[in-house]
Backbone as CSV, one residue per row, in Angstrom:
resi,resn,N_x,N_y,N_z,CA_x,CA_y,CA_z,C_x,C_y,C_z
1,UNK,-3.883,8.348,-20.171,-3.095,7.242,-20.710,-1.853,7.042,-19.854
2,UNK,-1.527,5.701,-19.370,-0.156,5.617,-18.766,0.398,5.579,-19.546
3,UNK,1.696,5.098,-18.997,2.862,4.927,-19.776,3.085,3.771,-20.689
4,UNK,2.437,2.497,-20.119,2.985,1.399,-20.620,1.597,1.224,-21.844
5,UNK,0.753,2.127,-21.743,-0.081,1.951,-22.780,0.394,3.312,-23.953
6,UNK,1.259,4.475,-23.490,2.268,5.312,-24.659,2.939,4.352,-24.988
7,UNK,4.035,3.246,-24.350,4.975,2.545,-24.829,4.160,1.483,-26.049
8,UNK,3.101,0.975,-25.320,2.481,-0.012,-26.450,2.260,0.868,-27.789
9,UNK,1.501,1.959,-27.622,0.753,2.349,-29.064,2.180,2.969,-29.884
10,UNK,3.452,3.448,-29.373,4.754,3.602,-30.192,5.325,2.388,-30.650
11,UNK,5.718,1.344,-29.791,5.649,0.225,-30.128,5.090,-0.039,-31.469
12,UNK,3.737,-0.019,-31.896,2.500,-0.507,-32.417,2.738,0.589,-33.410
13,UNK,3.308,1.191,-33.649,3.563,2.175,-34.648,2.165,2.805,-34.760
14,UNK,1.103,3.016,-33.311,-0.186,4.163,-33.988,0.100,5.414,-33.252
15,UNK,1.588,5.551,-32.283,1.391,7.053,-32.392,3.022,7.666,-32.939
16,UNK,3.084,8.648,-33.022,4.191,9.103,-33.944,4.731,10.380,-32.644
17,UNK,6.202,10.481,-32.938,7.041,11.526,-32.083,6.423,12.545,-31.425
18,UNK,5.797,13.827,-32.779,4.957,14.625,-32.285,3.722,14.292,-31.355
19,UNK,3.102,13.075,-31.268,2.085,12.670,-30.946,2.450,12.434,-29.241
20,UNK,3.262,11.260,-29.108,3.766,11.018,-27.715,4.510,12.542,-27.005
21,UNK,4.895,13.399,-28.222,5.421,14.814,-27.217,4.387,15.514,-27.043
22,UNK,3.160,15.555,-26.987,1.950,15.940,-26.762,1.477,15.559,-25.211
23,UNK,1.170,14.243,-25.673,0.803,13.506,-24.392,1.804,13.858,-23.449
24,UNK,2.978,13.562,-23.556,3.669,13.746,-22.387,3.362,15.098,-21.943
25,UNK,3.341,16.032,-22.511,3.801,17.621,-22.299,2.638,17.915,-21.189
26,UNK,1.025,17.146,-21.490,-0.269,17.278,-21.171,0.154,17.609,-19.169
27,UNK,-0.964,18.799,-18.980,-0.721,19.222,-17.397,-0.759,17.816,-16.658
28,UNK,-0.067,17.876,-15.601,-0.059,16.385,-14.601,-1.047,16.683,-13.551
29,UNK,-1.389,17.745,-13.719,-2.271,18.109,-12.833,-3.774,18.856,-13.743
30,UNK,-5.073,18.016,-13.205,-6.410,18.500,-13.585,-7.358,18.689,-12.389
31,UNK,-8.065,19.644,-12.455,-8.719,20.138,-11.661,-10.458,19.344,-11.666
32,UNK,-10.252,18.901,-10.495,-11.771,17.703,-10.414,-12.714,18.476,-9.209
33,UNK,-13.069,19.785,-9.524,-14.248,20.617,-8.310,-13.422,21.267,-7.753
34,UNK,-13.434,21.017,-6.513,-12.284,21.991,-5.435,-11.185,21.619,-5.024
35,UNK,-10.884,19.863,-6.139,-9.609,19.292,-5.881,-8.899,18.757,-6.987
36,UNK,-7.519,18.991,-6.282,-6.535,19.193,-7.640,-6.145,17.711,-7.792
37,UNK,-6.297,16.625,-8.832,-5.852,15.727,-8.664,-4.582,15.316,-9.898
38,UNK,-3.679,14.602,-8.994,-2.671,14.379,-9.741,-3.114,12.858,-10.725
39,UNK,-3.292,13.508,-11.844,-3.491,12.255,-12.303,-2.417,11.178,-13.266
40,UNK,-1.497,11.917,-12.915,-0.495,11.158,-13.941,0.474,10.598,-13.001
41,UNK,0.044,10.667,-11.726,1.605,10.310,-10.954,1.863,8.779,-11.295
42,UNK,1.129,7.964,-11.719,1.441,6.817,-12.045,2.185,6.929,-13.044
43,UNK,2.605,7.677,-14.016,3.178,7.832,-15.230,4.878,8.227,-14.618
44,UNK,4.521,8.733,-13.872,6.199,9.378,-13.162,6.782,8.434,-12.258
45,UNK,6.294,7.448,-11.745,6.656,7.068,-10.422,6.266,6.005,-10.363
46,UNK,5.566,5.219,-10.529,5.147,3.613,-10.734,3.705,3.703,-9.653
47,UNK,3.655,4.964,-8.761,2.614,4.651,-7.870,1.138,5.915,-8.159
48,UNK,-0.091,5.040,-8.073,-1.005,6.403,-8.432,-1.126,7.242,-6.764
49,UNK,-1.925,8.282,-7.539,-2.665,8.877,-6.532,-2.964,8.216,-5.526
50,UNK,-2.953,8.010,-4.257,-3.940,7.519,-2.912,-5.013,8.410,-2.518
51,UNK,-6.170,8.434,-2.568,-7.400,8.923,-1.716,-7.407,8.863,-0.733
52,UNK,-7.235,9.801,-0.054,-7.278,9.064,2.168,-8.671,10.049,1.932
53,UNK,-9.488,9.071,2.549,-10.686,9.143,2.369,-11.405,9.512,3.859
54,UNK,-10.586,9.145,5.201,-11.247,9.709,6.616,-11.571,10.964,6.825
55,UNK,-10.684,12.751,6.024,-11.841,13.247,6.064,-12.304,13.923,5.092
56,UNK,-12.719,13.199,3.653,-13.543,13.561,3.198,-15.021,13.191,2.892
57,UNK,-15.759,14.469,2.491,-17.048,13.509,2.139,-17.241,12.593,1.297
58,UNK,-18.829,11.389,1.289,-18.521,11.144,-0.148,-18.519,11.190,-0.877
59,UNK,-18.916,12.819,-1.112,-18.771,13.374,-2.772,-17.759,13.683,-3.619
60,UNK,-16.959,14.360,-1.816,-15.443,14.739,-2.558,-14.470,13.256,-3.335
61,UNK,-15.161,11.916,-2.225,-13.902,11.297,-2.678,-14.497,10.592,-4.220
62,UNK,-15.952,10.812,-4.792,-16.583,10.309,-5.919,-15.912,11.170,-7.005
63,UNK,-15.959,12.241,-7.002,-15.404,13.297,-7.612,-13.536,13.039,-8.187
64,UNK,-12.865,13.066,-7.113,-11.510,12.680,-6.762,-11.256,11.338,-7.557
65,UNK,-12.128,10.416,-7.137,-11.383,8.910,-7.663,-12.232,9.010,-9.451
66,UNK,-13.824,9.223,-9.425,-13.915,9.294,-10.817,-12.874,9.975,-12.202
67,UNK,-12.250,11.291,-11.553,-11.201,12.000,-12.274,-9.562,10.818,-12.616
68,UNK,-9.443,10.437,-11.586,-8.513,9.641,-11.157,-8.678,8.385,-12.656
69,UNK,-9.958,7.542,-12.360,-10.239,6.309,-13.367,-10.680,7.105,-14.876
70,UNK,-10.579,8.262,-14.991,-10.496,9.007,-16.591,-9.489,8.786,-17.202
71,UNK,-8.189,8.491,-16.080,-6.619,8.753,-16.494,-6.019,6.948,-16.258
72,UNK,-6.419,6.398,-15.372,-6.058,5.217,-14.850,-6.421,3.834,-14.965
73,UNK,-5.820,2.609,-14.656,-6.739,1.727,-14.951,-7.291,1.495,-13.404
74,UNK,-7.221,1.401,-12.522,-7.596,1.686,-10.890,-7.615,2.782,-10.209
75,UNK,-8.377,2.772,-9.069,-8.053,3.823,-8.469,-8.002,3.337,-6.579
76,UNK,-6.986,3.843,-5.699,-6.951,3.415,-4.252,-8.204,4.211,-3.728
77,UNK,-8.553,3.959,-2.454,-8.953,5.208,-1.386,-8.863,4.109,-0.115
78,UNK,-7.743,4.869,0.504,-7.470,4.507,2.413,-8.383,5.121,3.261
79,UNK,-8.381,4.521,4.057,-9.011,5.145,5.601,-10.636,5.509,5.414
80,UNK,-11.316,4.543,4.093,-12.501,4.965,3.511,-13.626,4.953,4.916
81,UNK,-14.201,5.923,4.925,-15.248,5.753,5.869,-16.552,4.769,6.018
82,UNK,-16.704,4.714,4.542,-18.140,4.246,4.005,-18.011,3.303,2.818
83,UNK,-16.999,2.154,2.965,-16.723,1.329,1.852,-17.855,0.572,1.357
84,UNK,-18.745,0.120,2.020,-19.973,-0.407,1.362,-20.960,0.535,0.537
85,UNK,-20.681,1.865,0.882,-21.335,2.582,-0.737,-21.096,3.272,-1.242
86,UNK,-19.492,3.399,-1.460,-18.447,3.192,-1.989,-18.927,2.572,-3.207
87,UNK,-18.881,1.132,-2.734,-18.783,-0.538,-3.332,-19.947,-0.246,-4.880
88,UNK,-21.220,0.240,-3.633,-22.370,0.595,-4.567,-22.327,1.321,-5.514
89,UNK,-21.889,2.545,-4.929,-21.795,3.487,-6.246,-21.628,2.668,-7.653
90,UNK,-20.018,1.833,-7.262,-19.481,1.401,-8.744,-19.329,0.620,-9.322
91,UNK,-20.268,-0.497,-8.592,-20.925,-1.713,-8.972,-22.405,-1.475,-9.439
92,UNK,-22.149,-2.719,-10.726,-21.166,-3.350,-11.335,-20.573,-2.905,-12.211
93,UNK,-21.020,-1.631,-12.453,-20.215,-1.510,-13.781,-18.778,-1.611,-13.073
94,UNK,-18.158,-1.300,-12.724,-16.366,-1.486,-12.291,-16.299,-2.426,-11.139
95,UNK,-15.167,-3.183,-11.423,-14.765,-4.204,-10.583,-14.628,-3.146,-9.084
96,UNK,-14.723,-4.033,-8.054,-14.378,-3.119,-6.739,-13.779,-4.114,-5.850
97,UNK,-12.947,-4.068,-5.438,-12.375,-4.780,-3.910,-12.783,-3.799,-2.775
98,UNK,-12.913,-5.139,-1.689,-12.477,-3.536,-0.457,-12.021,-4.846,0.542
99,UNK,-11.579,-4.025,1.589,-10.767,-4.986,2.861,-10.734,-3.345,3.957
100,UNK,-11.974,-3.940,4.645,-12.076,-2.657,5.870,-11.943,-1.677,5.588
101,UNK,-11.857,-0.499,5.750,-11.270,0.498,5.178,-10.570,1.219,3.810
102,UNK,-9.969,-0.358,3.105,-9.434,0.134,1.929,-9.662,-0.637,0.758
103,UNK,-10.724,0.938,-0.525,-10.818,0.105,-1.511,-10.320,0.286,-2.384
104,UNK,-10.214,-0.636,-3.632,-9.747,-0.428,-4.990,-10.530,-0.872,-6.039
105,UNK,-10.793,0.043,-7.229,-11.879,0.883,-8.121,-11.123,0.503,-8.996
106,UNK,-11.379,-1.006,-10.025,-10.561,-1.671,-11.178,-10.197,-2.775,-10.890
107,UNK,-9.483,-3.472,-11.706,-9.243,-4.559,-12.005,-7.538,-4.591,-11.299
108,UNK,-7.719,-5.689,-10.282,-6.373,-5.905,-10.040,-5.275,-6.050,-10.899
109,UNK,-3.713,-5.806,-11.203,-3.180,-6.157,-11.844,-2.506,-7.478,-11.629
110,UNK,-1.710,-8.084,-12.830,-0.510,-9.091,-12.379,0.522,-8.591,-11.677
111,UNK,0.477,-9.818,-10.673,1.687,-9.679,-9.397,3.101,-9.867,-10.230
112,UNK,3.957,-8.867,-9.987,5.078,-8.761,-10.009,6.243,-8.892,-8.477
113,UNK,6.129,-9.745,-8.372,7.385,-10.140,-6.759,6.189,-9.994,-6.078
114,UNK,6.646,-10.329,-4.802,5.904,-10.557,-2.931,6.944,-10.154,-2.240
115,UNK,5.663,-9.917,-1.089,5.797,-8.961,0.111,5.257,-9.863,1.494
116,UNK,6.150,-10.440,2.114,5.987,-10.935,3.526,5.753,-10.187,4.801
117,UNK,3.915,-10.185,5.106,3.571,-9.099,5.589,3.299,-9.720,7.249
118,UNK,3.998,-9.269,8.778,3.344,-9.972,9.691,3.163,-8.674,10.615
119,UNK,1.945,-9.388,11.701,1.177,-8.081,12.335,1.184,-9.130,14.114
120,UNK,1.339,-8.129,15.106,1.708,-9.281,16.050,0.126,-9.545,16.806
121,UNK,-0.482,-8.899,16.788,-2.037,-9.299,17.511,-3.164,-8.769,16.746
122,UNK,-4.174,-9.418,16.930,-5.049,-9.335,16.051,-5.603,-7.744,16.387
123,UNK,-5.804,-6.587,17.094,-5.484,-4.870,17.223,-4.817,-4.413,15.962
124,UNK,-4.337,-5.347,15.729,-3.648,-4.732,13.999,-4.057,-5.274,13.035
125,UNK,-5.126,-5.704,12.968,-5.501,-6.289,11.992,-6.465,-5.164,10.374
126,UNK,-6.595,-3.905,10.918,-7.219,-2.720,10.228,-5.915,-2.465,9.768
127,UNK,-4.929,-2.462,10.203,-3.501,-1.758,9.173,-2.704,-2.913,8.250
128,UNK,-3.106,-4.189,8.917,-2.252,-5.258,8.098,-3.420,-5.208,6.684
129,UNK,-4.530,-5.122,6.573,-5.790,-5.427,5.663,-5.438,-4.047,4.732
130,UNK,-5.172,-3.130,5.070,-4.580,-2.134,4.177,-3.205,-2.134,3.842
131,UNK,-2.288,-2.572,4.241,-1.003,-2.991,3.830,-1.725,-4.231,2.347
132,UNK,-2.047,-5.160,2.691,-2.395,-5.993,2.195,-3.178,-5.512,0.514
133,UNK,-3.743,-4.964,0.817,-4.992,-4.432,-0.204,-4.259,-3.336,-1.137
134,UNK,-3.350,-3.048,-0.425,-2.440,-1.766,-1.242,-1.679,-1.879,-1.964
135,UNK,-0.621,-3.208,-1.637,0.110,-4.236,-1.758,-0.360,-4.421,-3.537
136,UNK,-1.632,-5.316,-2.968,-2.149,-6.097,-3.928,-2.360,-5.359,-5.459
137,UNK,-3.282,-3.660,-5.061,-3.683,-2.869,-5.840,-2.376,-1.974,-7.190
138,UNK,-1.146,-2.596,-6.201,0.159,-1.880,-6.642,1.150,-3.224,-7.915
139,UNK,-0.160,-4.530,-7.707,0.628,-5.648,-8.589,1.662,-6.448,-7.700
140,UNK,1.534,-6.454,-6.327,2.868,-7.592,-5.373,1.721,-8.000,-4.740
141,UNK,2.185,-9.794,-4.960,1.045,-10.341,-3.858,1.851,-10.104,-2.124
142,UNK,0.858,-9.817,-1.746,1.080,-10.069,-0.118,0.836,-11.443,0.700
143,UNK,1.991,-11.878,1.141,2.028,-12.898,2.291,1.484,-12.620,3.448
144,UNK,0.886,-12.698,3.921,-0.075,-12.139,5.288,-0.499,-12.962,6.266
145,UNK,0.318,-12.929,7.347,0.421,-13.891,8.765,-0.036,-13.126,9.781
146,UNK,-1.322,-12.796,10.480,-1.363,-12.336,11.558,-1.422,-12.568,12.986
147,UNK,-1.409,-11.891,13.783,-1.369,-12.266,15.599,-0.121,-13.455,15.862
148,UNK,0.897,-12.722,15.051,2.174,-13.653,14.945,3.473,-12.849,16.070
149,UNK,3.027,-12.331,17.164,3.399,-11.278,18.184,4.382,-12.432,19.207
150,UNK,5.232,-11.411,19.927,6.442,-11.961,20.081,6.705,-12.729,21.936
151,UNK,5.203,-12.464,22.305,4.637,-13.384,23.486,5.254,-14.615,23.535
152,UNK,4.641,-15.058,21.890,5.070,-16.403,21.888,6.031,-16.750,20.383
153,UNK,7.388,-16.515,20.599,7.968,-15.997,18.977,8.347,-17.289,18.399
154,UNK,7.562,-18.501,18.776,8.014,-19.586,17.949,6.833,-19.228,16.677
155,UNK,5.412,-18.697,16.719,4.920,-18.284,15.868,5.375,-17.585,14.643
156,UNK,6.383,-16.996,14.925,6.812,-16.011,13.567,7.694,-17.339,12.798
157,UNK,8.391,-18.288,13.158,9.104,-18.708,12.591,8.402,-19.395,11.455
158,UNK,7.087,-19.998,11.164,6.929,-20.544,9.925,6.388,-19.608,9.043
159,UNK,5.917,-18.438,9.540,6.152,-16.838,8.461,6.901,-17.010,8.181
160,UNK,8.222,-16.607,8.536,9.327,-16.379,7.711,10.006,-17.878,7.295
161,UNK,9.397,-18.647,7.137,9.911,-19.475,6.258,8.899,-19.748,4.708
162,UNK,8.037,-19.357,4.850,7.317,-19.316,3.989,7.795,-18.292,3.518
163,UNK,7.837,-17.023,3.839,8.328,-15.652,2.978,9.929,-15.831,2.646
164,UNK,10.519,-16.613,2.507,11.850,-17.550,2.302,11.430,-18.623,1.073
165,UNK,10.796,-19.206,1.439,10.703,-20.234,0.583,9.517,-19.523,-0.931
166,UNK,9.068,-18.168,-0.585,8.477,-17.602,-2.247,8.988,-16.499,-2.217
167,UNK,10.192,-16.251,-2.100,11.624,-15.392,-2.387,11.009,-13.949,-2.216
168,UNK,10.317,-13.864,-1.228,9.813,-12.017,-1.013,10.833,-11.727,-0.754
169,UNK,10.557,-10.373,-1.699,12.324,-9.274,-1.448,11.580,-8.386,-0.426
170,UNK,10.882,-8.546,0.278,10.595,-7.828,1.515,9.769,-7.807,2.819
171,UNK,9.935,-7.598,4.017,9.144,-7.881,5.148,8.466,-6.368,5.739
172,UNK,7.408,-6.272,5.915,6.693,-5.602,6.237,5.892,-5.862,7.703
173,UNK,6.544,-5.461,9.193,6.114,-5.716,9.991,5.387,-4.911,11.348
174,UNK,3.997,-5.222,11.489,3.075,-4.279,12.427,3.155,-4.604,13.596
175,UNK,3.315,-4.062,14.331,3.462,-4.106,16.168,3.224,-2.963,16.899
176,UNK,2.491,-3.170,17.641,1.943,-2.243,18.840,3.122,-2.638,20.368
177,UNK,2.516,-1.766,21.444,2.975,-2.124,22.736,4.673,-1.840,22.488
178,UNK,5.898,-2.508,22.668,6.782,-2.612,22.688,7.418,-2.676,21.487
179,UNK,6.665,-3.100,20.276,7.234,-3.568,18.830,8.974,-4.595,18.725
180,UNK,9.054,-5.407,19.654,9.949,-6.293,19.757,9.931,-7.436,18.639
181,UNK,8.665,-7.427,18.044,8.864,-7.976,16.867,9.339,-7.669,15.622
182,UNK,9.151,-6.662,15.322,10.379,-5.886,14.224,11.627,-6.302,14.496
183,UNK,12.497,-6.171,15.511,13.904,-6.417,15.777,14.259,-7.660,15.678
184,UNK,13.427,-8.828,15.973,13.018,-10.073,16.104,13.076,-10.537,14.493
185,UNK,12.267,-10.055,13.725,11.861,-10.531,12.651,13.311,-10.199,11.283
186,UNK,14.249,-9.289,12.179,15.056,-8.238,11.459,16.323,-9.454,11.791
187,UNK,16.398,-10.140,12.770,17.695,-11.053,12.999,17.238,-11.867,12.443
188,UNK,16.481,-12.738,11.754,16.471,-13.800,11.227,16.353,-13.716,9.403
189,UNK,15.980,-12.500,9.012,16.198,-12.549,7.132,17.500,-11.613,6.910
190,UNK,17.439,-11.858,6.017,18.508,-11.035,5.182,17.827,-10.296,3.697
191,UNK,17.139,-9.599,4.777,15.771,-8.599,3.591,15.654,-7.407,4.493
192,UNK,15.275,-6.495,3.525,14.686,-5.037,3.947,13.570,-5.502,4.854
193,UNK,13.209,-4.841,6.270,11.948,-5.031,6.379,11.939,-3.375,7.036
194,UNK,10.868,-3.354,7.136,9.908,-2.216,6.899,9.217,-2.091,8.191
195,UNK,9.262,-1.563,9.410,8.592,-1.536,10.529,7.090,-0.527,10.826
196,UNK,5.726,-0.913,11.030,4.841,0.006,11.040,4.090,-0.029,12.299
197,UNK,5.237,0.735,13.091,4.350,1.020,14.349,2.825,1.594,14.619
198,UNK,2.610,0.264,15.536,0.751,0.095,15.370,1.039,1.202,16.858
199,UNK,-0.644,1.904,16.895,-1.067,3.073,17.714,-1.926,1.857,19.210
200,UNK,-1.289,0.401,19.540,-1.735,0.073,20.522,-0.761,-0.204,21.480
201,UNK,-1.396,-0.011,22.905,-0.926,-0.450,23.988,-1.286,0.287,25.164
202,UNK,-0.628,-0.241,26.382,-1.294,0.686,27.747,-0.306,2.059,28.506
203,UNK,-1.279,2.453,29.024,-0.609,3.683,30.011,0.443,4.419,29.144
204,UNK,1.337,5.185,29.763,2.486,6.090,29.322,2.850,5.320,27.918
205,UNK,2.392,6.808,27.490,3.351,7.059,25.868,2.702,5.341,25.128
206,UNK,1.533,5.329,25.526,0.682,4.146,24.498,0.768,4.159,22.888
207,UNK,0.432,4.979,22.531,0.347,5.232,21.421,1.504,5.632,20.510
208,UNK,2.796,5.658,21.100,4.013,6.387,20.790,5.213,5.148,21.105
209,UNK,4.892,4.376,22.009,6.218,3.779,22.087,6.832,2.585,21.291
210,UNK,5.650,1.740,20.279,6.137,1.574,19.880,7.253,1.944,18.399
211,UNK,6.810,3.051,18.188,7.372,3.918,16.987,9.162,4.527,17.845
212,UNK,8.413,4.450,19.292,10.369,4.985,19.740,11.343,3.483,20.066
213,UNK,10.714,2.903,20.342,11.381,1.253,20.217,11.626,0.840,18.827
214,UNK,11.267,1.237,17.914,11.792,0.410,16.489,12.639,1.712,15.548
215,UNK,12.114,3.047,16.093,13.363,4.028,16.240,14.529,3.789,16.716
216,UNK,14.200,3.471,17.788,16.086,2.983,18.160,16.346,1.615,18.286
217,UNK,15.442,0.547,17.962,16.241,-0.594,17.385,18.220,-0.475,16.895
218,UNK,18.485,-1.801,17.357,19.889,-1.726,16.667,20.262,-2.957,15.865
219,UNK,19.048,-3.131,14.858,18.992,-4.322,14.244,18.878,-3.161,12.970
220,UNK,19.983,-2.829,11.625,20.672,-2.209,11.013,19.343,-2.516,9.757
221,UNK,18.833,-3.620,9.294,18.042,-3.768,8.604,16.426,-3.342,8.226
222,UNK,16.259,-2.386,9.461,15.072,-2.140,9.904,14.631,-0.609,9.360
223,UNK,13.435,-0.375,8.421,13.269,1.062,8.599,11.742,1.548,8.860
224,UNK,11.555,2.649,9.327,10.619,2.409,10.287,9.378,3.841,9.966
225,UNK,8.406,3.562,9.082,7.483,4.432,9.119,6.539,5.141,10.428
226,UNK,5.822,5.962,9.841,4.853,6.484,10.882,4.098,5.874,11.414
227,UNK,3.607,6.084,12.602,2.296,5.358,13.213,1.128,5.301,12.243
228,UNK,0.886,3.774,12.101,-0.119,3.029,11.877,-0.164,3.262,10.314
229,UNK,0.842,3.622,9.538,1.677,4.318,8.347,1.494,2.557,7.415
230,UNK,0.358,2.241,7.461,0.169,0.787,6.432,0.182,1.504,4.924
231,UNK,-0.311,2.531,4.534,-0.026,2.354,2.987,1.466,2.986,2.892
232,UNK,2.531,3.965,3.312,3.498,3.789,3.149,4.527,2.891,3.286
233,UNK,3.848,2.201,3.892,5.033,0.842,3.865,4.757,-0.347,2.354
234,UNK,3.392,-0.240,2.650,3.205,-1.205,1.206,3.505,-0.240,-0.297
235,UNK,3.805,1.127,-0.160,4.055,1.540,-1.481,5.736,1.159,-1.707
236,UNK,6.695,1.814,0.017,8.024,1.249,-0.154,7.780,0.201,-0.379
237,UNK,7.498,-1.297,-0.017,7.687,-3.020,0.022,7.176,-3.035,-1.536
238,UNK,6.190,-2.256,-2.439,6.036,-2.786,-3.321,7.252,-2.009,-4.750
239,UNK,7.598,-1.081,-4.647,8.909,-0.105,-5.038,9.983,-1.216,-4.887
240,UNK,10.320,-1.863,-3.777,11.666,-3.014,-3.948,11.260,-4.333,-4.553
241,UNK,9.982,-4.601,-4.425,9.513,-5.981,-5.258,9.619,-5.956,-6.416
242,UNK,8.959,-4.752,-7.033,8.966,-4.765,-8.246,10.069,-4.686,-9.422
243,UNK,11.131,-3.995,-8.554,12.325,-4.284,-9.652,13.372,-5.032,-8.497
């Protein structure tokens, strides 16, 4: 049981003091085979469990997310290897999304605030689709502009007027190579944005530079996750939307 379904049934006068000090007290942690899953973190924190699903099997992650939807009304899994039977397993009985790599097991919720999400070449298009999907799974719709890269930066400008004009309290931006679009995207709002250095580009320190370029950015608004770090950025972007 979450929370907002304890708040309803007290509300609703069907559970009583002793009753809700029960539930609450209940371990946050249950044991699903050889893995410990937290199933209440949605109750503590506004965000559930994530499944990173690249290396497990797919028993472990059937196991993992079924325990998960005992306690939840959804369940995530990132970096899924095998989303099409995945899909199968839990269709139809349960609604399923997926977007490349990342699915979600339930019924979307209502969007609470948006998230203005841009990715500069289409190489990022596997981390913007999980930003996106994570986004979504967490209740913030995502604005999602891609191959909006800073080659040619008259492109970003009707992104961010659109993510202006449906009042996203946040920017969420993917770049490989140089990541000059983060800094770029950081002088023109007056919003948090969120930098997720993508793992592309050539020769020396490919995979690394853009995470040390939006590291030392000196555009004050900017904060800057791990490489190719798409669901931590959409759990921060959806944490400031929501309240």
């Amino acid at each position: 049981m979450n929370l907002e379904a304890i708040y309803n049934k007290i509300k609703n006068g069907e559970m009583s003091l002793a009753q809700t000090q029960k539930e609450l007290s209940l371990s946050f942690l249950e044991d699903a085979g050889r893995n410990i899953v937290d199933v209440r973190r949605t109750m503590r924190t506004g965000i559930p469990e994530i499944v990173y699903g690249e290396h497990k099997t797919f028993q472990q992650i059937i196991e993992i997310t079924d325990r998960i939807l005992e306690h939840n009304p959804l369940a995530i899994i990132s970096r899924c290897k095998e989303p099409q039977k995945i899909q199968s397993h839990y269709s139809p009985a349960q609604e399923v999304h997926t977007q490349d790599h990342t699915v979600v097991i339930g019924e979307l919720p209502k969007t609470n605030g948006s998230v203005l999400v841009l990715s500069g070449g289409a190489s990022d298009h596997i981390i913007a689709s999980e930003v996106s999907m994570t986004l979504s799974a967490l209740g913030v719709k995502p604005l999602v502009f891609e191959d909006r890269g800073i080659a040619h930066p008259t492109r970003v400008l009707d992104a961010i007027k659109t993510g202006i004009q449906e009042d996203v309290s946040a920017v969420i931006v993917i770049a490989g190579m140089e990541a000059a679009l983060a800094s770029f995207v950081c002088s023109l709002v007056a919003l948090p944005v969120i930098g997720v250095p993508a793992s592309i580009g050539y020769g020396y320190k490919a995979k690394e530079s853009a995470l040390i370029s939006m590291l030392s950015a000196c555009t004050p608004n900017l904060a800057v996750v791990n490489i190719d770090g798409g669901v931590r950025a959409a759990v921060i972007a959806a944490l400031i939307a929501k309240r």
